[in-house]
Structure formats: structure tokens, C-alpha cells
DSSP file (Angstrom, degrees, kcal/mol; ACC not computed):
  #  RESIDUE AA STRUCTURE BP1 BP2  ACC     N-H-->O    O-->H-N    N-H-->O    O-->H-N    TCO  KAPPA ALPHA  PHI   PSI    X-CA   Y-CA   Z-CA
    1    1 A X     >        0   0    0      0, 0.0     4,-1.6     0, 0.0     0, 0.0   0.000 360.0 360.0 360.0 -26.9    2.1  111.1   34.1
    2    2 A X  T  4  +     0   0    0      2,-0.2     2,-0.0     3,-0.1     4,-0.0   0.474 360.0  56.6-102.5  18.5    0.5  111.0   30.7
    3    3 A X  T >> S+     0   0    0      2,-0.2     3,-3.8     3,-0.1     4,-1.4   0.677 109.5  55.7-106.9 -89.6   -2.9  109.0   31.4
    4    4 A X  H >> S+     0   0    0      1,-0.3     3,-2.8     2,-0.2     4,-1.5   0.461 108.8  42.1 -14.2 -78.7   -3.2  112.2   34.0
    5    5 A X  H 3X S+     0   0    0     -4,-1.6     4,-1.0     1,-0.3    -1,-0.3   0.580 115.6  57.2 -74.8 -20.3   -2.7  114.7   30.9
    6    6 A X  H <> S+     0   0    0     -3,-3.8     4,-1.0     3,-0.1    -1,-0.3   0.781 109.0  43.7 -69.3 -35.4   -5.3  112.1   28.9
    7    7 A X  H <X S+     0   0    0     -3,-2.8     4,-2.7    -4,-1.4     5,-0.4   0.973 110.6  50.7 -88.5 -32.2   -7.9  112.5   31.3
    8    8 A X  H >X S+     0   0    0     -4,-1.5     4,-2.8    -5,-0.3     3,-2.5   0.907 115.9  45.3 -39.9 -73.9   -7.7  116.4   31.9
    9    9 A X  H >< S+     0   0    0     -4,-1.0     3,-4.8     1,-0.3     5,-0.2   0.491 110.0  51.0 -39.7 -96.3   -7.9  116.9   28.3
   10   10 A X  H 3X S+     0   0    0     -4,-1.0     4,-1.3     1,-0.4    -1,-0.3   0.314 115.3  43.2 -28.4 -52.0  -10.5  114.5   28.3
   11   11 A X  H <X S+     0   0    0     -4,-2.7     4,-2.3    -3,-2.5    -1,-0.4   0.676 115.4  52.8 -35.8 -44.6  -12.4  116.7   31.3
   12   12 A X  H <X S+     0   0    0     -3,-4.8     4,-0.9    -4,-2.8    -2,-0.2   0.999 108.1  43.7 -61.3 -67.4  -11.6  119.7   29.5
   13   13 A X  H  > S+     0   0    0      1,-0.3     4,-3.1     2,-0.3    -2,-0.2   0.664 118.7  46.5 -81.4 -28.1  -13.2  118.7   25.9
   14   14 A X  H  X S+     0   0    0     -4,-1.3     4,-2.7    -5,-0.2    -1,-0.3   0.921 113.0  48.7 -94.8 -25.5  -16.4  117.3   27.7
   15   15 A X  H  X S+     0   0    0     -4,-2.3     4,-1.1     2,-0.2    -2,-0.3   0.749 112.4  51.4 -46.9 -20.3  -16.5  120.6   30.0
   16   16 A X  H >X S+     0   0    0     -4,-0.9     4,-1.9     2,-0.2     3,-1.0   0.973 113.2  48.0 -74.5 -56.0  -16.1  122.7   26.6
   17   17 A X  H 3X S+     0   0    0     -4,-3.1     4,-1.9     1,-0.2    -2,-0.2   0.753 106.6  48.4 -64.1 -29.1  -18.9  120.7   25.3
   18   18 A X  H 3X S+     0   0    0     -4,-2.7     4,-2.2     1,-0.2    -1,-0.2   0.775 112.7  55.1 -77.6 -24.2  -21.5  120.9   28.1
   19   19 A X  H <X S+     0   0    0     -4,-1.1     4,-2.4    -3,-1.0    -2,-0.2   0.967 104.9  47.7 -60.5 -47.5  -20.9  124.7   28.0
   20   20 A X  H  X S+     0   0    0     -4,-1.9     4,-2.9     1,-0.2    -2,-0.2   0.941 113.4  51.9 -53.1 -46.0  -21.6  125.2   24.5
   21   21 A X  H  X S+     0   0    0     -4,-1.9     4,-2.7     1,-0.2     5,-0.3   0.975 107.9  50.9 -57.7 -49.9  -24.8  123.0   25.2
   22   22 A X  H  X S+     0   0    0     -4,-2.2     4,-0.8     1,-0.2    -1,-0.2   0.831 109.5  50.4 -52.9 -36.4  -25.8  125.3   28.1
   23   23 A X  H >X S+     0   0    0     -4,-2.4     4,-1.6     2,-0.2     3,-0.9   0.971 114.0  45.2 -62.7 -53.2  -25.4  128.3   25.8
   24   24 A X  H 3X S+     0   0    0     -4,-2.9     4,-2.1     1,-0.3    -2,-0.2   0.876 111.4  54.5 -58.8 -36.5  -27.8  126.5   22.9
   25   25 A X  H 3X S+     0   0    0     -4,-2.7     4,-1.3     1,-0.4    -1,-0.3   0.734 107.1  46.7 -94.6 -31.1  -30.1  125.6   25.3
   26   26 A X  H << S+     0   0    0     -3,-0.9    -1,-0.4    -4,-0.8    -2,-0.2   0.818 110.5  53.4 -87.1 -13.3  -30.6  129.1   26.7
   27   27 A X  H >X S+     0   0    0     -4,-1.6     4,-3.4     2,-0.2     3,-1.2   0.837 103.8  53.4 -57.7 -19.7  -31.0  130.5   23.4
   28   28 A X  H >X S+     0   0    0     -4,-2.1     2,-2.6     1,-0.2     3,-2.0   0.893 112.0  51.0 -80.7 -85.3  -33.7  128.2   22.5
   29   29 A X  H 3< S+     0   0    0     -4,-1.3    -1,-0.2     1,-0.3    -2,-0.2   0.424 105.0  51.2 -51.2   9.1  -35.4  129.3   25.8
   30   30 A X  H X> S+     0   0    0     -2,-2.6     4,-2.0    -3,-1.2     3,-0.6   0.628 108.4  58.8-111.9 -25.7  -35.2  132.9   25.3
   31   31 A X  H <X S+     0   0    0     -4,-3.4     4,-1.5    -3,-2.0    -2,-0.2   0.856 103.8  49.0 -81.9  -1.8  -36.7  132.2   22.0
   32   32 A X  H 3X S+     0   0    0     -4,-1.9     4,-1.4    -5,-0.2    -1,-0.2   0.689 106.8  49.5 -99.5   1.2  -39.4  130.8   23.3
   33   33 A X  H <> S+     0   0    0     -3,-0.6     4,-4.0     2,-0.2     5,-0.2   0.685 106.4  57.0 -88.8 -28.8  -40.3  133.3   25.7
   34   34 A X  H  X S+     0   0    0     -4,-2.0     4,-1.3     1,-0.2    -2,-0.2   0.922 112.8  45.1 -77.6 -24.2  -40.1  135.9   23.1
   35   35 A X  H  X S+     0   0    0     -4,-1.5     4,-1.6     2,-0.2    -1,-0.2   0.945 113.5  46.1 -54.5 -45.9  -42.8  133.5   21.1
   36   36 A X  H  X S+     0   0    0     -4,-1.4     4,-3.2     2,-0.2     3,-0.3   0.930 113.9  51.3 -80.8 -25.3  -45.2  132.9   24.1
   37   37 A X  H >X>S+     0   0    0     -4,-4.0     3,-3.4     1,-0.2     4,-1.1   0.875 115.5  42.9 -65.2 -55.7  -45.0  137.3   25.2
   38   38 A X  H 3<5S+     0   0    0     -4,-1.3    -1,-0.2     1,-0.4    -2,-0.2   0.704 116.5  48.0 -69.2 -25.8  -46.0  138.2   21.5
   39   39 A X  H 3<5S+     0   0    0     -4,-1.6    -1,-0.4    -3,-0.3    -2,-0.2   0.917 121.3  39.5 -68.7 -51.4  -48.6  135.3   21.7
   40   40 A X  H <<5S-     0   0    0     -3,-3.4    -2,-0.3    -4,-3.2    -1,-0.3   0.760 109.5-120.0 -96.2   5.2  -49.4  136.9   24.7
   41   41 A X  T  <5 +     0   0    0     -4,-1.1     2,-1.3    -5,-0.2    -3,-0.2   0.113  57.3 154.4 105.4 -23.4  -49.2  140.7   24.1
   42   42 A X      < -     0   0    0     -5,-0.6    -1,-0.2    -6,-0.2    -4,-0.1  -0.256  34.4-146.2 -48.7  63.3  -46.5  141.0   26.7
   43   43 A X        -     0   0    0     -2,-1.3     2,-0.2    -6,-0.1    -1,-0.1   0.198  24.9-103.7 -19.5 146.9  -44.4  144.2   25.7
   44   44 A X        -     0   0    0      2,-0.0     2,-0.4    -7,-0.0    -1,-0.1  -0.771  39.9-174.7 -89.7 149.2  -40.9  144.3   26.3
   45   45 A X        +     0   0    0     -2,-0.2     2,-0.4    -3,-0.1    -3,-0.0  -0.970  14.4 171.0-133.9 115.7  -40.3  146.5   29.6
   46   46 A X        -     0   0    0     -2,-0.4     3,-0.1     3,-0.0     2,-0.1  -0.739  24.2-125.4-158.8 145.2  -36.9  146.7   29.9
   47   47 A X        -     0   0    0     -2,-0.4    -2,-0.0     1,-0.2     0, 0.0  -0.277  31.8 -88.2 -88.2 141.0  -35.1  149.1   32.4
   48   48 A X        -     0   0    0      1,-0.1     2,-0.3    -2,-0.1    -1,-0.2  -0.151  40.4-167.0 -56.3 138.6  -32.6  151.5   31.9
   49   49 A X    >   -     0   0    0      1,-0.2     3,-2.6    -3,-0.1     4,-0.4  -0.832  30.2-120.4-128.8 148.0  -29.0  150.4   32.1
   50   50 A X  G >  S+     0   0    0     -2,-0.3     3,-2.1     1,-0.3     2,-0.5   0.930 113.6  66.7 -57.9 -41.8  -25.6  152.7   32.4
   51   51 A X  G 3  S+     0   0    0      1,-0.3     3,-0.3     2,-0.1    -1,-0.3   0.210  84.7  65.9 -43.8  15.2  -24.7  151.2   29.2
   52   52 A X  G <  S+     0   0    0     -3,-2.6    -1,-0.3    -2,-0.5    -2,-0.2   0.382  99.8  51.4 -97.2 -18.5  -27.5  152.8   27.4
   53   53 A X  S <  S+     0   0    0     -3,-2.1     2,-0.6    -4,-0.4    -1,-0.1  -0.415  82.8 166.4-131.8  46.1  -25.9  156.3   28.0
   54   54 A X    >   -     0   0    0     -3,-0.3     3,-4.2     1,-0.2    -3,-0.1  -0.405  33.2-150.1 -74.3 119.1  -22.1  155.3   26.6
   55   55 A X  T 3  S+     0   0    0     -2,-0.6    -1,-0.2     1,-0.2    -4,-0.0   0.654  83.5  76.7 -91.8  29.1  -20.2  157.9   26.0
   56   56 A X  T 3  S+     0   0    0      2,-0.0    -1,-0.2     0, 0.0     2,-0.1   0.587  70.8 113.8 -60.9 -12.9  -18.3  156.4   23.2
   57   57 A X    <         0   0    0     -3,-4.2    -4,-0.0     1,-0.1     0, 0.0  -0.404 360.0 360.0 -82.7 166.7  -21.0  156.9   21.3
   58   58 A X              0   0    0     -2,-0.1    -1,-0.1     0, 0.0    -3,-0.0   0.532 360.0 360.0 -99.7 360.0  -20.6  159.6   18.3
């Protein structure tokens, strides 16, 4: 029973890790689209969302 509870963990820690990677790796690609639009002039367009109109705000 406890080689089972070695390998989840072990499944777990390398799922934790491949997420984390999956996060850096799309921040590095949204900063590099945000280099090549300024490069290319490319405005941000970005469409209105209901969270834009919260009314939490003060």
C-alpha cells in the first residue's frame, strides 16, 4: 500500500511541476506578442467585458 501512496505523490509533484512550467511558458509568450505588436504598431483592441462595469466599484 505504501509504494501506491509513493507513486501518487510522485505523479502529483511532477503534475505540480509541469503546470507551473505551462504557466511560465505562456507568460513568456504573451510577452512576446506584446514585443512583436509594438514592433508592429498593432494597438491593443480589446472588447468590452461585463467585468469592466463592476458594480463594486466605488
Amino acid at each position: 500500500m505504501s509504494v501506491i501512496n509513493i507513486w501518487v505523490t510522485i505523479l502529483l509533484a511532477v503534475a505540480f511541476l509541469a503546470a507551473i512550467g505551462a504557466w511560465l511558458n505562456t507568460r513568456i509568450i504573451l510577452k512576446d506578442l506584446d514585443k512583436i505588436k509594438a514592433q508592429l504598431g498593432i494597438k491593443e483592441e480589446r472588447t468590452p467585458s461585463v467585468f469592466d462595469n463592476d458594480l463594486d466599484k466605488e
